[in-house]
C-alpha positions in Angstrom: 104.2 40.1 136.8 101.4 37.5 136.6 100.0 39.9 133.8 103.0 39.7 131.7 103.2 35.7 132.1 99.6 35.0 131.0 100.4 37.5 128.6 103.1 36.0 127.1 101.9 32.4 127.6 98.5 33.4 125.2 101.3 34.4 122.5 103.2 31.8 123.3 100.1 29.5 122.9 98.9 31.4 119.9 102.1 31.0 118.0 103.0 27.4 118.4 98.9 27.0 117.4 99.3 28.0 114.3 102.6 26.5 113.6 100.7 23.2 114.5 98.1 24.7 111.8 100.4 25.5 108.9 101.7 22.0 109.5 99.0 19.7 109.5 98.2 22.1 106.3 101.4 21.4 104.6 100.9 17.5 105.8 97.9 17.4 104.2 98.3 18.8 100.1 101.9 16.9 100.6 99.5 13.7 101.6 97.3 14.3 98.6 99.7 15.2 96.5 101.7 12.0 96.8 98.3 9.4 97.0 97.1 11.2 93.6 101.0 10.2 92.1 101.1 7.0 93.8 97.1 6.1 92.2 98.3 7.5 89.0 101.3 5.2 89.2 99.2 2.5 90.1 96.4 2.9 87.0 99.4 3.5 84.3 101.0 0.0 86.0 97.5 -1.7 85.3 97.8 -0.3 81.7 100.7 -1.8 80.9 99.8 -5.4 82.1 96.6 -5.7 80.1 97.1 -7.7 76.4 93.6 -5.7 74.7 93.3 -9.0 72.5 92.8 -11.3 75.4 91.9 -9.5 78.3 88.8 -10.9 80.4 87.0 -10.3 83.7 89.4 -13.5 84.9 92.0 -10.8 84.4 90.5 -7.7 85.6 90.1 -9.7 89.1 93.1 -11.0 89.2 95.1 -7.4 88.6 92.5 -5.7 90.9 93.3 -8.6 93.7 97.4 -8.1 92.8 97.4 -4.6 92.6 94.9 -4.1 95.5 92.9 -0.9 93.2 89.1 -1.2 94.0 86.8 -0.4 92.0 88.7 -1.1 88.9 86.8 -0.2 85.9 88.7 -0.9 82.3 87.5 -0.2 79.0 89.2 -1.0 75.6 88.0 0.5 72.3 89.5 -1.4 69.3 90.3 1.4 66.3 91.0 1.0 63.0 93.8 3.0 62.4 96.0 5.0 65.1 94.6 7.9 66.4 96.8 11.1 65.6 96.7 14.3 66.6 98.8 17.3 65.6 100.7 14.8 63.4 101.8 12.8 66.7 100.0 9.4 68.2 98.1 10.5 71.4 100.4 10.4 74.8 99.3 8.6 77.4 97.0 11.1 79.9 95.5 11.1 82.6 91.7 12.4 83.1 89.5 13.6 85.9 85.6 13.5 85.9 82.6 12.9 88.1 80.0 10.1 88.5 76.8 10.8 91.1 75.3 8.0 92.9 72.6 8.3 94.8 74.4 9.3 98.4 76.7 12.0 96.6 79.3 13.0 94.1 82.2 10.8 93.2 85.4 12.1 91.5 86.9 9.2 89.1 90.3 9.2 88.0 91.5 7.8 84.6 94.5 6.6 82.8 93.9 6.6 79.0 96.7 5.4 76.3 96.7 3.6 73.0 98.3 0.1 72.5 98.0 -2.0 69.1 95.3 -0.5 67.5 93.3 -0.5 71.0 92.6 2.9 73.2 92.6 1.5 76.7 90.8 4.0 79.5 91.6 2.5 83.5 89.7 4.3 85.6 88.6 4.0 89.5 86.9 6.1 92.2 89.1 8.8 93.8 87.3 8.1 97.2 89.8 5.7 98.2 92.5 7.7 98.1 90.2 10.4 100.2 89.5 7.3 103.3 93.4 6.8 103.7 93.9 10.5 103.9 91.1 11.1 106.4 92.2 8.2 108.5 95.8 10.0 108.7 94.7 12.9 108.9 92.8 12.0 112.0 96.2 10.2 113.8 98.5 13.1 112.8 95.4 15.5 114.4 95.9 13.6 117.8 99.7 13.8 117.4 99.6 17.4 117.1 96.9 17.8 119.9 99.4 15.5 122.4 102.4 17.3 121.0 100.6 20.7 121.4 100.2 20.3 125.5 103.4 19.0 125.9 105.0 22.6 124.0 102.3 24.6 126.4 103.4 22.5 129.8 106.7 22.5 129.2 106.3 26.8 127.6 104.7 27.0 130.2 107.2 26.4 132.7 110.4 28.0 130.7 108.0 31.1 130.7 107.4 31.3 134.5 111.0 30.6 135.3 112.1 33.2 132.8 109.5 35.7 135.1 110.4 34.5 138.2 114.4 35.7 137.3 112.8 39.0 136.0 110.8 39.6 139.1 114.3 38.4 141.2 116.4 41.5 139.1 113.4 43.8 139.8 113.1 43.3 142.9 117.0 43.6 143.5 117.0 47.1 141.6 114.0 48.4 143.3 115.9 47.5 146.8 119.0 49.3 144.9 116.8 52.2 144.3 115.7 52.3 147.6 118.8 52.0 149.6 120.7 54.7 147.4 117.7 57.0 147.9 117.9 56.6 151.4 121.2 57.0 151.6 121.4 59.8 150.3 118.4 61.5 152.1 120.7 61.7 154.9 124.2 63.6 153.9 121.2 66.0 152.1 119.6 66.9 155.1 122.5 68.0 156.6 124.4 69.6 153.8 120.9 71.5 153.3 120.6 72.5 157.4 124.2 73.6 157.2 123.7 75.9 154.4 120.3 77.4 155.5 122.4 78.1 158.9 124.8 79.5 156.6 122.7 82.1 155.0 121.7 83.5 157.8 124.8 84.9 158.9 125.7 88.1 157.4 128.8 87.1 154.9 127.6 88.1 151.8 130.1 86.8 149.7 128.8 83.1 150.4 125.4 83.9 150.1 125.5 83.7 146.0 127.2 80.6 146.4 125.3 78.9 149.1 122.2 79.5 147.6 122.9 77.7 144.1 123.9 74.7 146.6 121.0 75.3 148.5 119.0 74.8 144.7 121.1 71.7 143.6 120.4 69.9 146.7 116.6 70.5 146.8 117.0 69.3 143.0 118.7 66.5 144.5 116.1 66.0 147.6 113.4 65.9 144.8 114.7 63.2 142.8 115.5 61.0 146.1 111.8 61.4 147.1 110.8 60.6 143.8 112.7 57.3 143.3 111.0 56.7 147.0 108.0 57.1 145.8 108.4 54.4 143.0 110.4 51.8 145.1 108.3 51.9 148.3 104.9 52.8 147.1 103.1 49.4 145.8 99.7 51.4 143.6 98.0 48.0 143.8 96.8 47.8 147.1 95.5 51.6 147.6 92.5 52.2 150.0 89.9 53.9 147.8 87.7 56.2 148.9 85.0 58.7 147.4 86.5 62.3 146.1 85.9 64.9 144.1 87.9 65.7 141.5 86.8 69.2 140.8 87.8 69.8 144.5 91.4 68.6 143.4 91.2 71.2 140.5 90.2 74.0 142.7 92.8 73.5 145.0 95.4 73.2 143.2 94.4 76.2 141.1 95.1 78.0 144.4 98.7 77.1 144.8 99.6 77.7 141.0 97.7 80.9 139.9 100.5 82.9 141.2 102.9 80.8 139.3 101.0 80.5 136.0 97.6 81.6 134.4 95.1 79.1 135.0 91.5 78.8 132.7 89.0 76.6 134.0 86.5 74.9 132.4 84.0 73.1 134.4 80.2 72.7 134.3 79.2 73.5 138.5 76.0 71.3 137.3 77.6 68.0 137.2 79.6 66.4 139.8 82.6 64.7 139.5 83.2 62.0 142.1 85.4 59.2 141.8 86.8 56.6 144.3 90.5 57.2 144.5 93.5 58.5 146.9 93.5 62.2 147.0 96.7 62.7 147.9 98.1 60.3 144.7 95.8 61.7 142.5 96.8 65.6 143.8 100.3 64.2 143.5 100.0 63.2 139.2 97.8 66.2 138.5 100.4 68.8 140.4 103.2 67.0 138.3 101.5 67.8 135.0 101.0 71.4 135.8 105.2 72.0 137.2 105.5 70.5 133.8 103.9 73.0 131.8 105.7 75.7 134.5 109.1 74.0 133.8 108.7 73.9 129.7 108.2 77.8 129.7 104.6 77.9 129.6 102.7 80.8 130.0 98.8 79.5 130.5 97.6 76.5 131.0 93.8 75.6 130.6 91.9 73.0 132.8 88.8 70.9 131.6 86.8 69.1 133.2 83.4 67.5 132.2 81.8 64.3 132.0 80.4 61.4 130.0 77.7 59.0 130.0 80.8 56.4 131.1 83.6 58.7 132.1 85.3 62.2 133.6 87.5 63.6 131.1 89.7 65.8 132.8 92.4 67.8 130.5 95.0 69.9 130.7 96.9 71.9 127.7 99.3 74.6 127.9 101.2 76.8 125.2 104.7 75.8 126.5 107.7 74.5 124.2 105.8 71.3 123.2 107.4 67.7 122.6 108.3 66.4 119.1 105.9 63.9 117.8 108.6 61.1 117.3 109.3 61.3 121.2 105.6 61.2 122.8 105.9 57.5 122.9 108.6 57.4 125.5 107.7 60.4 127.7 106.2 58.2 130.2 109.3 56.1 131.0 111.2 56.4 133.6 114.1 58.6 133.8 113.0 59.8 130.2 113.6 63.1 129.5 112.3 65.3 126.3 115.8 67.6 126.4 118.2 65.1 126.1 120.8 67.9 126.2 120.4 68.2 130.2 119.9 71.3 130.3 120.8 73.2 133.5 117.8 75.7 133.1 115.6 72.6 132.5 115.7 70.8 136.1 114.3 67.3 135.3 115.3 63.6 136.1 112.9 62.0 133.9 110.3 60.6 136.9 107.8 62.5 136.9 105.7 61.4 134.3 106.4 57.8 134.8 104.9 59.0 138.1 102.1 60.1 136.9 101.3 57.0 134.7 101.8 54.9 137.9 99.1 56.8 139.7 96.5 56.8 136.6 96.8 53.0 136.4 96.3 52.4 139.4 92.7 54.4 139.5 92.4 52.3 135.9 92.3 55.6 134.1 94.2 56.6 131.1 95.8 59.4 130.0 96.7 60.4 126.5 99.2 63.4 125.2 99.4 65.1 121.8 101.8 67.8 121.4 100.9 71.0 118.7 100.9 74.2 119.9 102.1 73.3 123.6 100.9 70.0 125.3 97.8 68.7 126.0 97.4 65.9 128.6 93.9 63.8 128.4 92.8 62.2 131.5 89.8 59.5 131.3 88.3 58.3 134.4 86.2 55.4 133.4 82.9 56.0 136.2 81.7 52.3 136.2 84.6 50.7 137.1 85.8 53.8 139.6 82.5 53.2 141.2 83.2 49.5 141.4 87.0 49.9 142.7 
C-alpha cells in the first residue's frame, strides 16, 4: 500500500506541477501582451498632446514627467505636402526595431503618425516594460511555489486517507476470504470422509454418483486452499534461502511425465541457484504446468538457461492457447480464459494470480505470449536474488 501512495502522490505532484507551469506560462504572454497595449496606448496618447509647431524640450519633460514614459525620444519631420500611399494618407502605426549599446541589445518601440504637414515618430525603450514583468513574474513565482506545497500537504493527506480506507476494505475482504474458506474446509472434510467411506461399501449403484461428488468437492477443497493461500500467506516477509532451480525442474518432471510429455532443455554446465522458498516457487511452477494439462495439452517443453544478469526459465506447450486480447488479464484473480465455465474445464480463476504473487515476491517477472499453445517466460534477475 505504501507503494501505491508514493505512487500516486509523484502523479499527483507531477500533475498539479505542470498545471502550476502552463499557468505561470499563460500569466506571462497575457502579462506581455497587455504591457505591449498599455505602452502602445501610452506613446499614441503622447502623440496626440504634442502641437509639432511649438513643441520643445520644456514639453518633452513635462509629458515624460505626466505620463511617467522614460526614455522618451520624439522626433518630428516637417513635409511639404501629405504623404500618400496607395491613394490614402499614411495610418498611424506602430514600429519595432533595435538599438545596441555597449552592455547589450535594446528593442525600441515606436508610434509614427502624420499631423499638419508634420510626420511625428514617439519612440522609447522596450526594457521597461521587460523590469515590470520580471518583477511580477518573480512574486507570482513565489505564489505558485507557496501555493504548490500547500496542494502537495494538503494532496498529500486526502491521498493517505483515501489508502488508509482502501487498505480498511482490503483488509475486511481478505478476513471475508478467510473466514468463508475456513468455513467451508470443515462441512468438506466431512462430506468428503463420508463419501470415501461410502465407496467402499459394495452398492454399486452409488458408486457413479459418489464419485462425481467425491470430484466436485476436491474441486471445491482446491479452491478453499487456494483462497487460503492468498488471504493468509503475506509474500513480503519470506525467509530466503539458496536453491536450485534446475532441482525444481527435475522434480517436478517426475511427478508430471506420466501426465504429460515433458522436453527439457538445460545446459548441466551452468548452475542455476537462486535465493528463494522452494516450496512457493515448486508451488507457481507446478501451477503453470496443471495449466497446460488442463487446456488439452499434449507436450510441454522446459528451458532453462542463464544470463550474464539472469535465469530464464520457460515453459511453452501446444495446448488451446489464449486470445491475444485476453493475455492482459490472465493474471487476475478469479480470471478465467473460458468465460463459458465450462464443466470439462475445472478452473476458479486463482491460479495464476498465484503464480504472479510468488514471482514478485522473488522480484522475478514472468511474461506470456500465446501462438501455437502458451509460452510462459520466467526471469530471475541474479543480482538482486543474490542480494535478497
Amino acid at each position: 500500500m505504501n507503494n501505491l501512495k508514493n505512487q500516486l502522490f509523484y502523479k499527483f505532484a507531477l500533475v498539479v506541477f505542470i498545471l502550476i507551469l502552463l499557468f505561470e506560462g499563460a500569466l506571462m504572454i497575457a502579462l506581455k501582451k497587455s504591457f505591449d497595449m498599455h505602452l502602445k496606448d501610452k506613446l499614441a496618447l503622447v502623440a496626440s498632446q504634442i502641437r509639432p509647431e511649438h513643441f520643445s524640450s520644456q514639453k518633452l519633460l513635462e509629458i515624460q514627467k505626466k505620463d511617467k514614459i522614460f526614455p522618451l525620444f520624439v522626433n518630428i519631420i516637417k513635409t511639404k505636402q501629405e504623404i500618400i500611399i496607395n491613394n490614402k494618407p499614411i495610418k498611424p502605426t506602430y514600429k519595432a526595431s533595435y538599438i545596441y549599446n555597449s552592455y547589450k541589445r535594446e528593442k525600441v518601440i515606436s508610434y509614427i503618425t502624420q499631423k499638419n504637414g508634420y510626420i511625428i515618430k514617439i519612440s522609447t525603450i522596450y526594457s521597461s516594460n521587460d523590469d515590470k514583468i520580471e518583477i511580477i513574474k518573480t512574486i507570482s513565482l513565489l505564489i505558485s511555489f507557496v501555493i504548490y506545497l500547500i496542494v502537495l500537504m494538503l494532496g498529500y493527506k486526502f491521498i493517505d486517507t483515501i489508502i488508509a480506507q482502501i487498505e480498511i476494505s482490503f483488509k475486511k475482504l481478505k478476513n471475508f476470504n478467510s473466514n468463508v474458506s475456513h468455513e467451508l474446509k470443515t462441512p468438506l472434510a466431512i462430506m468428503k470422509s463420508e463419501i470415501e467411506v461410502g465407496l467402499m461399501s459394495e452398492n454399486k449403484e452409488c458408486d457413479k454418483t459418489l464419485r462425481s461428488l467425491l470430484q466436485e468437492i476436491n474441486y471445491l477443497n482446491d479452491i478453499t486452499e487456494k483462497l487460503l493461500f492468498l488471504t493468509k500467506n503475506d509474500l513480503n516477509n519470506l525467509n530466503l534461502q539458496e536453491i536450485d532451480l534446475e532441482d525444481i525442474i527435475f522434480e517436478l518432471f517426475e511427478k508430471y511425465s506420466n501426465k504429460i510429455h515433458i522436453s527439457l532443455d538445460i545446459d548441466e554446465n551452468d548452475t542455476y541457484i537462486i535465493k528463494g522458498d522452494k516450496t512457493l516457487l515448486k508451488m507457481a511452477i507446478s501451477n503453470l504446468i496443471e495449466n497446460s494439462i488442463k487446456y488439452k495439452a499434449q507436450k510441454i517443453d522446459i528451458t532453462l538457461k542463464k544470463t550474464k544478469n539472469k535465469i530464464i526459465l520457460i515453459i511453452k506447450d501446444n495446448g488451446m492457447g489464449i486470445p491475444k486480447e485476453k493475455l492482459p488479464f490472465i493474471f487476475d484473480e478469479f480470471y478465467r480464459v473460458d468465460e463459458s465455465h465450462n464443466k470439462n474445464i475445472k478452473g476458479f480463476g486463482l491460479g495464476l494470480s498465484i503464480v504472479k504473487n510468488i514471482l514478485k515476491a522473488h522480484r522475478a517477472k514472468i511474461k506470456v505470449k500465446s501462438e501455437k499453445g502458451v509460452e510462459f517466460s520466467i526471469e530471475f534477475p541474479l543480482k538482486e536474488c543474490s542480494n535478497s
